[in-house]
Residue frames as qw, qx, qy, qz and C-alpha x, y, z in Angstrom:
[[0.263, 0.953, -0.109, -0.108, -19.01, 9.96, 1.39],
 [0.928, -0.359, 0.011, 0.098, -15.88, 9.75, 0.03],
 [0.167, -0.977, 0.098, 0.093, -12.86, 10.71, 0.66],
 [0.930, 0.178, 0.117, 0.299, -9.09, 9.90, -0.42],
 [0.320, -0.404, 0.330, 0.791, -5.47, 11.01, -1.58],
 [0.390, 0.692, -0.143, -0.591, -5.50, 13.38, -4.28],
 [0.762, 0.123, 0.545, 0.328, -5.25, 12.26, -7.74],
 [0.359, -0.675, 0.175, 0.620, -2.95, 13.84, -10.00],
 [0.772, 0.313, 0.444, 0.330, -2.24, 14.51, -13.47],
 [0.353, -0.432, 0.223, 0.799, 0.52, 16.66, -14.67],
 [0.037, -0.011, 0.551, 0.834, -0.74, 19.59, -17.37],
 [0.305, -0.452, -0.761, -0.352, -4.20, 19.05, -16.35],
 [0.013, -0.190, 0.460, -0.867, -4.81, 21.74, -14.02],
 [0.519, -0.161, -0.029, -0.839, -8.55, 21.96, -14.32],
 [0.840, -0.111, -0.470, -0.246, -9.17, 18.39, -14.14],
 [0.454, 0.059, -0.729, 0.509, -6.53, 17.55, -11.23],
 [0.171, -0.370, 0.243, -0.880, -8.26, 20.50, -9.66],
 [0.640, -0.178, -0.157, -0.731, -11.55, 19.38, -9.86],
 [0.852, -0.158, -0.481, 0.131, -10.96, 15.36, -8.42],
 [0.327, -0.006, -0.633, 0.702, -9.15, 17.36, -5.45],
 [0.398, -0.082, 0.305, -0.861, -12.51, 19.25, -4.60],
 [0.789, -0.124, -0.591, -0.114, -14.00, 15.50, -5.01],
 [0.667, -0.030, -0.661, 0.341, -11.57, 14.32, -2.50],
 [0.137, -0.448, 0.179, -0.865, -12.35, 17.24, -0.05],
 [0.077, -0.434, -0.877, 0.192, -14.38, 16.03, 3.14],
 [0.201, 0.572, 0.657, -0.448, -17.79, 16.16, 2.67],
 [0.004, 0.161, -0.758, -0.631, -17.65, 16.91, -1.00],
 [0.540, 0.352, 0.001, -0.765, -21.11, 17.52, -2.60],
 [0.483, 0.212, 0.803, 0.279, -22.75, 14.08, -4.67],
 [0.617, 0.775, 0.121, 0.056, -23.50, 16.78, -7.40],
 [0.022, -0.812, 0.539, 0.223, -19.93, 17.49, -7.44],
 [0.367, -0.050, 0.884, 0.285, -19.08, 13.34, -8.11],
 [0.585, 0.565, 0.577, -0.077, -22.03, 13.58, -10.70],
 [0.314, 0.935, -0.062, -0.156, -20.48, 16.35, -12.55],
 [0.219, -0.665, 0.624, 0.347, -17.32, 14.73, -12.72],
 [0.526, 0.239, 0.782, 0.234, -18.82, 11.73, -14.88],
 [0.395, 0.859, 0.324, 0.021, -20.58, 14.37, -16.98],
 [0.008, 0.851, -0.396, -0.345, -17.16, 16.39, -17.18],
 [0.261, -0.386, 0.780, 0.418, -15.49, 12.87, -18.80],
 [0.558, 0.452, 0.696, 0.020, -18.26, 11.84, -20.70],
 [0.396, 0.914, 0.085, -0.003, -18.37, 15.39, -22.45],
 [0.321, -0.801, 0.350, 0.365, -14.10, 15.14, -23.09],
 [0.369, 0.616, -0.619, -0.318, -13.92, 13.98, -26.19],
 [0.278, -0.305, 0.910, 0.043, -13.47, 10.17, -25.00],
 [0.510, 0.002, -0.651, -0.563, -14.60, 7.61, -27.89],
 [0.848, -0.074, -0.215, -0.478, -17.37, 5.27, -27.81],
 [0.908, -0.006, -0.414, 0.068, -15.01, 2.43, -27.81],
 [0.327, 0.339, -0.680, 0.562, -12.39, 3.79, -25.08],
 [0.364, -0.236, 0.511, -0.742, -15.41, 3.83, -22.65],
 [0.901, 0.054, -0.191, -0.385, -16.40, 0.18, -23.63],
 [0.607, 0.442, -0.586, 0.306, -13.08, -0.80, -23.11],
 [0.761, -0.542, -0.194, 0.299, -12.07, -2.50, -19.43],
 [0.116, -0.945, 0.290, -0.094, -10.00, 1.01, -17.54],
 [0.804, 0.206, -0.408, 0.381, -6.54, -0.21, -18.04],
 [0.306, -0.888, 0.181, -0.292, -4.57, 0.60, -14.55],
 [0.587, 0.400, -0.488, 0.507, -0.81, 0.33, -13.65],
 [0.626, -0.765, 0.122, -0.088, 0.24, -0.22, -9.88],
 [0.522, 0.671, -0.520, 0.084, 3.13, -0.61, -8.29],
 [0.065, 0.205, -0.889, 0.404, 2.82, -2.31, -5.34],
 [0.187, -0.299, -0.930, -0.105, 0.73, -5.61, -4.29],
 [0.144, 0.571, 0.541, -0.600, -1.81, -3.53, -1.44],
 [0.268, 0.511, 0.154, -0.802, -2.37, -1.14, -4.21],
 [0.239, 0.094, -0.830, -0.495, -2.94, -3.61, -7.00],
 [0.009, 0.303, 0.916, -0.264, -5.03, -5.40, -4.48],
 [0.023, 0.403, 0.484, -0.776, -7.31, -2.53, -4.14],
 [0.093, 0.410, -0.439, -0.794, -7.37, -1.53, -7.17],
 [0.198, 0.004, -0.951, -0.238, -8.60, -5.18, -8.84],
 [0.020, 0.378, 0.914, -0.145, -11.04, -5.42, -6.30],
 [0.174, 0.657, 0.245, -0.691, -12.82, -1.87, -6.53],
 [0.192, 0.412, -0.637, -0.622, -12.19, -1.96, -10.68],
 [0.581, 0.034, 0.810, -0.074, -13.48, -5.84, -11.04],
 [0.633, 0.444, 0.560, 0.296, -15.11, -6.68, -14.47],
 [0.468, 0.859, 0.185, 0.092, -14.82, -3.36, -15.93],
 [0.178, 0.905, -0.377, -0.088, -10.92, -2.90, -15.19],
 [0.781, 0.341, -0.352, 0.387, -7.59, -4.53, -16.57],
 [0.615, -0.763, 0.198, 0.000, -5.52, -4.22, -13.59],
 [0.860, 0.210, -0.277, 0.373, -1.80, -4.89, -13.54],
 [0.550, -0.805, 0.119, 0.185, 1.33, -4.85, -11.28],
 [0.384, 0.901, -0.200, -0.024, 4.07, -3.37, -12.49],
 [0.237, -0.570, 0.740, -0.269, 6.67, -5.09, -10.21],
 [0.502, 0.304, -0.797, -0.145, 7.24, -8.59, -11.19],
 [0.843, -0.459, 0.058, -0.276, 6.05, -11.32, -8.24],
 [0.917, -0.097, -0.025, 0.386, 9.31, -11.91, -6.23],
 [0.254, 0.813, 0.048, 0.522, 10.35, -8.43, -6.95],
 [0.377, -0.384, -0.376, 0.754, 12.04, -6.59, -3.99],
 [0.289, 0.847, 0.338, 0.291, 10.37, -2.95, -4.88],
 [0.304, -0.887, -0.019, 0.346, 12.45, -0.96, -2.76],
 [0.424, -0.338, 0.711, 0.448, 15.42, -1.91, -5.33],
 [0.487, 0.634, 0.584, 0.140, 13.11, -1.55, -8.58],
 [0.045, 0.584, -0.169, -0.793, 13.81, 0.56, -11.52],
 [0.750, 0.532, 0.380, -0.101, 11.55, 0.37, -14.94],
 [0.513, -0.005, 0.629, 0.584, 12.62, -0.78, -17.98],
 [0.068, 0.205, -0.389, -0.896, 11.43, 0.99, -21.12],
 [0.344, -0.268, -0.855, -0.280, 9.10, -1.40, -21.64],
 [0.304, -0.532, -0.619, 0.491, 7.62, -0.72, -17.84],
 [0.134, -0.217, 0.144, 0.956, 7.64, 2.98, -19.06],
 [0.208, -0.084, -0.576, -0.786, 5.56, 2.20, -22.08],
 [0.273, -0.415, -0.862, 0.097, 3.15, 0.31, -20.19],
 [0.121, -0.588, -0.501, 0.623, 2.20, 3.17, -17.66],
 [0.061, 0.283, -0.320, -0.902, 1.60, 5.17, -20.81],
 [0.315, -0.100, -0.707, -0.625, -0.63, 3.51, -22.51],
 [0.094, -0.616, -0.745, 0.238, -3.43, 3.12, -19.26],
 [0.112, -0.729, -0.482, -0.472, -5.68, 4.57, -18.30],
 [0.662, -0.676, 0.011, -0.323, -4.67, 4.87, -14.49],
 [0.573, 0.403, -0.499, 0.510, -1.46, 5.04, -12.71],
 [0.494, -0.837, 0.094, -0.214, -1.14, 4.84, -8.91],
 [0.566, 0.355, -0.519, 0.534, 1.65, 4.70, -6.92],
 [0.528, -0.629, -0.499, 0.277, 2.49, 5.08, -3.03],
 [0.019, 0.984, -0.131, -0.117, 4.93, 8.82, -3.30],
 [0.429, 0.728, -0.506, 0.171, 8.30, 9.85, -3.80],
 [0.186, -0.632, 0.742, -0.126, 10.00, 8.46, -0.89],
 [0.812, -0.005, 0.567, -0.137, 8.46, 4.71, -1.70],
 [0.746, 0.247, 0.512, 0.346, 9.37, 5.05, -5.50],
 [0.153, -0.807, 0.116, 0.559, 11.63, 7.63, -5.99],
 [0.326, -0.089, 0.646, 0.684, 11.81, 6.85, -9.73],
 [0.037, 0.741, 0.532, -0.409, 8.52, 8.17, -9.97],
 [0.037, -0.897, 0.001, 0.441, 9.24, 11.64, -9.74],
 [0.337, -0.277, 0.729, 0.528, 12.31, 10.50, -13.03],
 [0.224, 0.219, 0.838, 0.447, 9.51, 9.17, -15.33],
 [0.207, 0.756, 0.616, -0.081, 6.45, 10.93, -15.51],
 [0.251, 0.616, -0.195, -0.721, 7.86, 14.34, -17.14],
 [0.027, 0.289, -0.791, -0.539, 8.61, 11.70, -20.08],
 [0.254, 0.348, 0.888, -0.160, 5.12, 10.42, -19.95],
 [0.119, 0.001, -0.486, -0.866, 3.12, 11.81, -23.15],
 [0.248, -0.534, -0.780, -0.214, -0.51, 10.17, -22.31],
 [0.100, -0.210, 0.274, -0.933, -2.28, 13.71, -21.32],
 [0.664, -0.345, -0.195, -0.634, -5.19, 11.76, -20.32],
 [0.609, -0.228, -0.698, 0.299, -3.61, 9.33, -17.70],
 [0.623, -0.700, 0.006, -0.348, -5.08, 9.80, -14.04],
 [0.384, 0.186, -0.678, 0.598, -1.86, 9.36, -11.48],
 [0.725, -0.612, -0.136, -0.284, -2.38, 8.70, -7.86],
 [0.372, 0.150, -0.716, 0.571, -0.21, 8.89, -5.29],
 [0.547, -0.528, -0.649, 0.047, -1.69, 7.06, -2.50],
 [0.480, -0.169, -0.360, 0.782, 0.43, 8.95, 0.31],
 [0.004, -0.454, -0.109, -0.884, -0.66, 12.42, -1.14],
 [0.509, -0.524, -0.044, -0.681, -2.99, 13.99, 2.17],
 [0.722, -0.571, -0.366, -0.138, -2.55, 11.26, 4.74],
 [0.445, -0.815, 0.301, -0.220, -0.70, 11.75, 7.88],
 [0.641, 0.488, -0.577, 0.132, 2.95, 10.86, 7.84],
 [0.887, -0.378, 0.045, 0.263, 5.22, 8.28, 10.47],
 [0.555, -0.671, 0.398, 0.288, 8.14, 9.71, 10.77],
 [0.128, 0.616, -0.636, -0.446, 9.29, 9.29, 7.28],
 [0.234, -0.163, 0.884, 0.371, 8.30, 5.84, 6.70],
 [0.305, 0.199, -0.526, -0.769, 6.33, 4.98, 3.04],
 [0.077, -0.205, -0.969, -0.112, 4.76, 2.00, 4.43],
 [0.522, 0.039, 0.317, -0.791, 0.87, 4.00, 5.08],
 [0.596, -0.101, -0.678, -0.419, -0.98, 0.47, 3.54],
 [0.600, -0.098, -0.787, 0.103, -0.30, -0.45, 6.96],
 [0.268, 0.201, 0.367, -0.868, -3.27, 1.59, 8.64],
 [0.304, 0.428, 0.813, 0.254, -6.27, 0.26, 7.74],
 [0.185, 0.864, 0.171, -0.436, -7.86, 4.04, 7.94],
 [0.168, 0.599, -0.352, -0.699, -5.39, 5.12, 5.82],
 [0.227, 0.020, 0.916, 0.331, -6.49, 2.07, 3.37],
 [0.127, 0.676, 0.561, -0.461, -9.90, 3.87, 3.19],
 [0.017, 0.730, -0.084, -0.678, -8.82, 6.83, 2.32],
 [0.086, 0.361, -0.710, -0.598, -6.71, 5.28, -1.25],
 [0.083, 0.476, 0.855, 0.189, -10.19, 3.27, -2.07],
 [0.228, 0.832, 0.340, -0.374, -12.02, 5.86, -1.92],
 [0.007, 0.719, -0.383, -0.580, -9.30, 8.05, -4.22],
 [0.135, 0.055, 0.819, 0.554, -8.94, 4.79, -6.64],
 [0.247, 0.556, 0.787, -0.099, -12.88, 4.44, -6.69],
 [0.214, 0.777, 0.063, -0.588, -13.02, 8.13, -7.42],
 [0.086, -0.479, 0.662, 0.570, -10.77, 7.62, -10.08],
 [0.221, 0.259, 0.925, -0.165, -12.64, 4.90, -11.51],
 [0.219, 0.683, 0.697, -0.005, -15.82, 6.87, -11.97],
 [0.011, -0.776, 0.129, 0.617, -14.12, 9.57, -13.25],
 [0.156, -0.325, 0.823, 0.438, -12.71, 7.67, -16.23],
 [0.126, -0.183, -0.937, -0.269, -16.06, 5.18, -16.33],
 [0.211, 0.080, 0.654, -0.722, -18.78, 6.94, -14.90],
 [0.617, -0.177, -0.105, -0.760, -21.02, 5.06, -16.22],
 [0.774, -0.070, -0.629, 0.001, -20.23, 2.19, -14.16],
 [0.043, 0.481, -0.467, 0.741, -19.91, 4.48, -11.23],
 [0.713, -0.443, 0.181, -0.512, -22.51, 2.64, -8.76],
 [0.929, 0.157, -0.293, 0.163, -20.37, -0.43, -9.48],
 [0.421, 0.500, -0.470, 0.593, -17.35, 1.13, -8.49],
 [0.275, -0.543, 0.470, -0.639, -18.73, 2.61, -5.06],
 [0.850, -0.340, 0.006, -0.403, -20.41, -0.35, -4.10],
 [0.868, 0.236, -0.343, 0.270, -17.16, -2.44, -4.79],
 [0.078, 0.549, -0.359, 0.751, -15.44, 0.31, -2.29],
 [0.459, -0.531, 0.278, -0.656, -17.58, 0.06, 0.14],
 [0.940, -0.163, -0.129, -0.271, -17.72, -3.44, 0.51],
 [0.641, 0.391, -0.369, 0.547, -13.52, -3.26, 0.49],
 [0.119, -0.515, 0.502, -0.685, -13.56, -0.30, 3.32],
 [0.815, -0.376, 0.063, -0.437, -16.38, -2.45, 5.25],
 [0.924, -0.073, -0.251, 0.280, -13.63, -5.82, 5.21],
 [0.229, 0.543, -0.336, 0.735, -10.90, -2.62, 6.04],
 [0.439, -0.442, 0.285, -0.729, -13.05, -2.25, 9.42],
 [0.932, -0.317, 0.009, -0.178, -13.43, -5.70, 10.39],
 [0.826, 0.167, -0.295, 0.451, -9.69, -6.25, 9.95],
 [0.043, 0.725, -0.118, 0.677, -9.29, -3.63, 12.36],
 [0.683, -0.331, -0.112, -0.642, -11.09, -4.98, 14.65],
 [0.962, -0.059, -0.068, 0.257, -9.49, -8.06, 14.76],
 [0.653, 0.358, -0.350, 0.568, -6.49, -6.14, 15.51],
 [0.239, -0.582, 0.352, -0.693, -7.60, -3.83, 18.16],
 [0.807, -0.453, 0.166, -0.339, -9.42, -6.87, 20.08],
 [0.936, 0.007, -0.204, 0.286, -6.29, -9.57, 19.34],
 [0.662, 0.272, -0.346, 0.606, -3.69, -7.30, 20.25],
 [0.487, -0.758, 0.032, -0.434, -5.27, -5.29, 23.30],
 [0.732, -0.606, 0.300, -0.083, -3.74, -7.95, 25.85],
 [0.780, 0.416, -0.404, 0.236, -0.02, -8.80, 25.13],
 [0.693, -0.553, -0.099, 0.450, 2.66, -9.56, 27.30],
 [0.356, -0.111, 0.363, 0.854, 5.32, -7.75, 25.12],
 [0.447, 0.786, 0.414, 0.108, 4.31, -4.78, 22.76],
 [0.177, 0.750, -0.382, -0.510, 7.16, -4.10, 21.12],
 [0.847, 0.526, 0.027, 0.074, 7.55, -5.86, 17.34],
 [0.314, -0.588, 0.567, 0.484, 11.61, -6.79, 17.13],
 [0.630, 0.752, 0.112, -0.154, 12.04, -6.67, 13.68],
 [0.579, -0.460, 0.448, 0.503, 15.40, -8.04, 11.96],
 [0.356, 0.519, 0.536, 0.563, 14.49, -5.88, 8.88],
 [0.287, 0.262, 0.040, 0.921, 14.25, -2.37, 7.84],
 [0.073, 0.250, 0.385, -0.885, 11.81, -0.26, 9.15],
 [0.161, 0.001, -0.458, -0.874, 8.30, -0.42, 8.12],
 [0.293, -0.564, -0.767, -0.086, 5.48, -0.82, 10.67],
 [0.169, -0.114, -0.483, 0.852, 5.37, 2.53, 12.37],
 [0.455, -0.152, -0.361, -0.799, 2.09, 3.39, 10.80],
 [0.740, -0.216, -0.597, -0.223, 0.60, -0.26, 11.98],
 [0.520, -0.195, -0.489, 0.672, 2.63, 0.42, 15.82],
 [0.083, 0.056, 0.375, -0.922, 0.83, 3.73, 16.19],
 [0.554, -0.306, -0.450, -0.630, -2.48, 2.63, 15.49],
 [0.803, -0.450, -0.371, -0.126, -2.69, -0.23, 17.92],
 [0.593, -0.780, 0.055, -0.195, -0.41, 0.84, 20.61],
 [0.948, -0.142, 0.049, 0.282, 2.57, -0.91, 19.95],
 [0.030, 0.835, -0.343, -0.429, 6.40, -0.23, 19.54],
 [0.925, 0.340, 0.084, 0.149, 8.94, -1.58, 16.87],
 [0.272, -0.797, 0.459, 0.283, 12.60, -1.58, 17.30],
 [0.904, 0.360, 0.155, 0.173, 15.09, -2.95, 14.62],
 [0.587, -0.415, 0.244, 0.651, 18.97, -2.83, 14.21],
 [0.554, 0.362, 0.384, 0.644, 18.80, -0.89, 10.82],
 [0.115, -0.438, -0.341, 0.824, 18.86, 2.62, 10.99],
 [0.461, 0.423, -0.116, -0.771, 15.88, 3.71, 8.36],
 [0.690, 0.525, 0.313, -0.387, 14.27, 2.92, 5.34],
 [0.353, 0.612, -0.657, -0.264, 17.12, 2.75, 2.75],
 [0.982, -0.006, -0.023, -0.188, 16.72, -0.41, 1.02],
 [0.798, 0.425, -0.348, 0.248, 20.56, -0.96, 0.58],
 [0.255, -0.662, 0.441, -0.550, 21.38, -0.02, 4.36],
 [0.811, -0.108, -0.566, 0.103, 22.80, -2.52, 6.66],
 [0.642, -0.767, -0.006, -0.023, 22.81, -2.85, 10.31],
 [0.087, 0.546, -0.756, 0.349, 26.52, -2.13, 12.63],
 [0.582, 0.090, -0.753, 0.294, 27.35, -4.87, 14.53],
 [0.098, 0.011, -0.595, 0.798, 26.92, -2.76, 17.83],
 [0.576, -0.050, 0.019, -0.816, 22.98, -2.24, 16.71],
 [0.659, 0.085, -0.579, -0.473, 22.88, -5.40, 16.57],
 [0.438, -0.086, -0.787, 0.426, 24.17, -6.45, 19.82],
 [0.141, -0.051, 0.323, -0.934, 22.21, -3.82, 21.28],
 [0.590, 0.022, -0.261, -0.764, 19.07, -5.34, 20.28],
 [0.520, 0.042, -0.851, 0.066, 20.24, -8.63, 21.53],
 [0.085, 0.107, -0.572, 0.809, 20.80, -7.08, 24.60],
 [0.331, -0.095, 0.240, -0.908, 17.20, -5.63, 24.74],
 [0.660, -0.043, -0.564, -0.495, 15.56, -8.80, 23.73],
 [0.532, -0.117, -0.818, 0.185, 16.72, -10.47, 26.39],
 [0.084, 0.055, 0.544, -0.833, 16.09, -7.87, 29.03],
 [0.581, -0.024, -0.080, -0.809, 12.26, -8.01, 27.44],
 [0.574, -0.042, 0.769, -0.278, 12.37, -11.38, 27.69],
 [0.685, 0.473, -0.201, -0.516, 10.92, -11.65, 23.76],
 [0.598, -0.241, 0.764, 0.026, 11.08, -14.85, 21.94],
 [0.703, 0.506, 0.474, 0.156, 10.61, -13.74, 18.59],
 [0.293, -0.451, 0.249, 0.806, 12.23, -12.29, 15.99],
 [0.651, 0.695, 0.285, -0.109, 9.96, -11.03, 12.88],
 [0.507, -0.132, 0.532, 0.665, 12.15, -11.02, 9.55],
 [0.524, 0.543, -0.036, -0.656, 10.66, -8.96, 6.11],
 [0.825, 0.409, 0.367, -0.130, 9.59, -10.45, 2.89],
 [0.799, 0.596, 0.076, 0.039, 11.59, -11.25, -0.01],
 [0.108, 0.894, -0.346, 0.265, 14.58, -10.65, 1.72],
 [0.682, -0.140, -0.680, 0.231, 17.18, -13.02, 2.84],
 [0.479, -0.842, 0.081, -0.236, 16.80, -12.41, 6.82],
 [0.629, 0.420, -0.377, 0.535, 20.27, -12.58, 7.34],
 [0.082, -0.339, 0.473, -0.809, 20.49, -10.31, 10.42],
 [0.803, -0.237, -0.045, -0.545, 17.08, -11.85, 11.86],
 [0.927, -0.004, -0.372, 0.056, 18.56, -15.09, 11.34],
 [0.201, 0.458, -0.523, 0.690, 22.01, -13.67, 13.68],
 [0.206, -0.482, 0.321, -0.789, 19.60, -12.49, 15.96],
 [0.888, -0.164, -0.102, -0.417, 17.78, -15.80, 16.40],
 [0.708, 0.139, -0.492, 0.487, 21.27, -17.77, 16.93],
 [0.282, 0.322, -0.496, 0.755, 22.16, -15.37, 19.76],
 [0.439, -0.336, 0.417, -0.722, 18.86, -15.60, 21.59],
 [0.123, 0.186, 0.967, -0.125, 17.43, -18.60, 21.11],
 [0.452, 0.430, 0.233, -0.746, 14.42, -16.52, 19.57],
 [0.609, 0.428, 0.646, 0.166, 11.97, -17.97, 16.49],
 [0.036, -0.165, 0.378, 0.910, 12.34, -16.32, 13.27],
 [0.256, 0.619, 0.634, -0.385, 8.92, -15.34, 12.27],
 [0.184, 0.414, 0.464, 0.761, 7.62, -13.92, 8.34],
 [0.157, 0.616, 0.319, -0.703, 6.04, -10.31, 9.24],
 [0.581, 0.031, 0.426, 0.693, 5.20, -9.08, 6.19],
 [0.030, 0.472, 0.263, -0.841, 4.63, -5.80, 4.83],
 [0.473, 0.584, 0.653, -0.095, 2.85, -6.69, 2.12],
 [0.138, 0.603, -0.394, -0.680, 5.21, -4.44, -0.54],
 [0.688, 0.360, -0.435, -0.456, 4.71, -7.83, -2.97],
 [0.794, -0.217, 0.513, -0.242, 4.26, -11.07, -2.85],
 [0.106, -0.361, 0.797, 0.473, 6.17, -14.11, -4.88],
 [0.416, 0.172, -0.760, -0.468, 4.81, -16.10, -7.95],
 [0.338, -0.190, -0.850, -0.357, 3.56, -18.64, -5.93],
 [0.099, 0.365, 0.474, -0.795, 1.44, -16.53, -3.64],
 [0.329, 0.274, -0.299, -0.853, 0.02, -15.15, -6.84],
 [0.378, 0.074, -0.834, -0.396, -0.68, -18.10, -8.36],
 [0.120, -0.354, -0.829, 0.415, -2.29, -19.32, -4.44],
 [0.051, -0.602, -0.366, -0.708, -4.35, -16.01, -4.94],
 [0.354, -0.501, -0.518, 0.596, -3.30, -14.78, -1.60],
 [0.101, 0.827, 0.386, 0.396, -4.73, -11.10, -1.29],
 [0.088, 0.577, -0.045, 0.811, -3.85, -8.11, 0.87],
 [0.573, -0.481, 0.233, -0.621, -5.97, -8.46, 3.23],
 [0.957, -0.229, -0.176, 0.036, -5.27, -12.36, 4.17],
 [0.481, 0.519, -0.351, 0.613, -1.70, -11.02, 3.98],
 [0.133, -0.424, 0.367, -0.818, -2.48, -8.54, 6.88],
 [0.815, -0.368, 0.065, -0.443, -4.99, -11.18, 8.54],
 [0.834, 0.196, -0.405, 0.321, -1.66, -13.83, 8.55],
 [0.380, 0.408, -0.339, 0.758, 0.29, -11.08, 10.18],
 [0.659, -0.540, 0.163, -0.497, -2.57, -10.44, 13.04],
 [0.957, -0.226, -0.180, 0.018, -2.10, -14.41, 14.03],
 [0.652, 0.180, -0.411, 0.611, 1.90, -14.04, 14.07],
 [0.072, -0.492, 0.210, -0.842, 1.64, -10.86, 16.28],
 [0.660, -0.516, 0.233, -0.494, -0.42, -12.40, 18.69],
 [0.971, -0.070, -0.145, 0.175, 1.41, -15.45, 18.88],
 [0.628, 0.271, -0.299, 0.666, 5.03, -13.66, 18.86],
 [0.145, 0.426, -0.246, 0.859, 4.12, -11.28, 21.19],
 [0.267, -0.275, -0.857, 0.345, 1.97, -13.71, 23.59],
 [0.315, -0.131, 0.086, -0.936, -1.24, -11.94, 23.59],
 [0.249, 0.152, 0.837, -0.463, -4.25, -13.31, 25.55]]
C-alpha cells in the first residue's frame, strides 16, 4: 500500500484533497483507481496523455527518484544546474518558466527552498501537481535534509508514484512496480547500514560543515557534532566552536573529519591541520557535479559511498 507526503496544488481543492485521502495509511485500491478515472475524465487531450509526464525537481535524491519511478514514460529534469550549491540557489525566469510548463513539480519544503513559497503564487499552470517531499514526515530538529532516512525515502516514492498515476494512469502498474522495486533497494540500503554501523568504536560523525545528518544520526544510533551553528547556508563557524571541537576530537580520540559537498571545506580542512585528522567527502547528496552526472552516479551509490566512509572513519568492526 502506499503511502507518502502530500501532494499539493494551489486552487485545486478537490483534487489536492482527494491525492491526500490517497496518501492516508491504508487508503482503499478503489480509491487509487478512481483517481486515474478522475484524470482521465478532466478534460486532458489525447496527445497530453501520450506525451512522456514532464517533471521539475530540485534536488539530485529527488530527481533520482523521480527518473527511476517515471522511466520511459517521464521527462525528468533537475532544476539546479550540476555543481550547483542549492542552499544558495535562486531561479531565473527562465527556471520559473520551466516549472510551469510540467507536468509535476516536487520539491523538499520551505525551509530547504525557501524561494518556493516566492514563486508558485506566480505560477499560472492550474494543472501542475506540486510535492513537497517533507509535507507529513517527522521532523529533526529543524533540519531539511529528510532524504537522509531511508523510511522517509519510501514515503516520497510512494507520493511521486502516486503522482505519476494520477497524471498517467494508464501506465499506473508501471509506475508501482518501478516504486516498489526503488523502496525494496531503500531496504537493503538500510540494512547495510544498520549491520555496518552496529559495531563502531566512535559514534559520533565530526562534521566540518553545516548541519545535515540528524535524520541519518537518529536512525542508526549515532551523534553528529559540527562547529557551525545551524543550517543557514551563509553561516560561518566562531573560532571558539572551532577550537572546541578540536578539543573534543581529541578527547574522542577521532581521526576523521567529514567535510560537505560542493563546498570548499575550509573549516574541515583547519580542523584536519590541528589534529592530524583525514578529511573525508560525506555527502548529503543535495547535488552532485557535471562529472558525477556524466559518471551516472545515482542516489543511492551516493548513500552506499557514504556507508563505506562511515565505517571506515568511525572504525567500525
Amino acid at each position: 500500500m502506499f503511502q507518502g507526503s502530500a501532494v499539493i496544488r494551489p486552487g485545486l481543492r478537490a483534487a489536492a484533497f482527494f491525492l491526500g485521502v490517497l496518501l492516508m495509511p491504508g487508503a482503499p485500491l478503489w480509491a487509487q483507481g478512481l483517481a486515474g478515472q478522475d484524470a482521465l475524465s478532466s478534460g486532458t487531450s489525447l496527445e497530453a496523455r501520450l506525451s512522456p509526464v514532464r517533471v521539475e525537481t530540485t534536488l539530485f535524491p529527488l530527481y533520482d527518484m523521480a527518473r527511476a519511478v517515471g522511466g520511459e514514460q517521464a521527462d525528468v529534469a533537475l532544476l539546479i544546474p550540476p555543481g550547483i550549491e542549492p542552499h544558495s540557489f535562486e531561479p531565473s525566469p527562465a527556471d520559473i518558466v520551466r516549472i510551469n510548463d510540467s507536468d509535476i513539480f516536487i520539491y523538499t519544503g520551505e525551509t530547504m527552498e525557501p524561494w518556493v513559497g516566492k514563486l508558485l503564487p506566480g505560477i499560472s499552470n492550474q494543472n501542475l501537481q506540486i510535492i513537497a517531499a517533507s509535507q507529513g514526515l517527522a521532523q529533526q530538529g529543524g533540519d531539511p535534509h529528510v532524504w537522509l532516512d531511508p523510511d522517509n525515502d519510501c514515503k516520497i516514492v510512494d507520493a511521486i508514484a502516486l503522482a505519476f498515476i494520477d497524471r498517467d494512469p494508464e501506465h499506473q502498474a508501471a509506475y508501482r512496480e518501478r516504486a516498489d522495486k526503488y523502496k525494496a533497494a531503500l531496504t537493503v540500503l538500510d540494512a547495510a547500514y544498520r549491520t555496518g554501523l552496529k559495531d563502531c568504536r566512535s559514534r559520533t560523525i565530526v562534521y566540518g560543515g553545516h548541519f545535515a545528518f540528524a535524520y541519518l544520526a537518529a536512525r542508526y544510533g549515532l551523534d553528529q557534532v559540527s562547529p557551525y551553528g545551524g543550517f543557514a547556508p551563509d553561516a560561518e563557524p566562531a573560532p571558539r566552536a572551532v577550537a572546541e571541537l578540536v578539543a573534543r576530537m581529541r578527547t574522542l580520540g577521532t581521526h576523521t573529519v567529514f567535510y560537505e559537498e560542493l563546498i570548499d571545506p575550509k573549516v574541515a580542512r583547519v580542523i584536519a591541520e590541528e589534529t592530524g585528522a583525514a578529511q573525508v567527502l560525506l555527502s548529503a547528496a543535495h547535488n552532485i557535479s557535471a562529472d558525477e552526472k556524466a559518471a551516472g552516479v545515482t542516489f543511492l551509490s551516493i548513500m552506499e559511498d557514504n556507508l563505506k566512509k562511515l565505517k571506515a572513519g568511525l572504525e567500525c568492526r
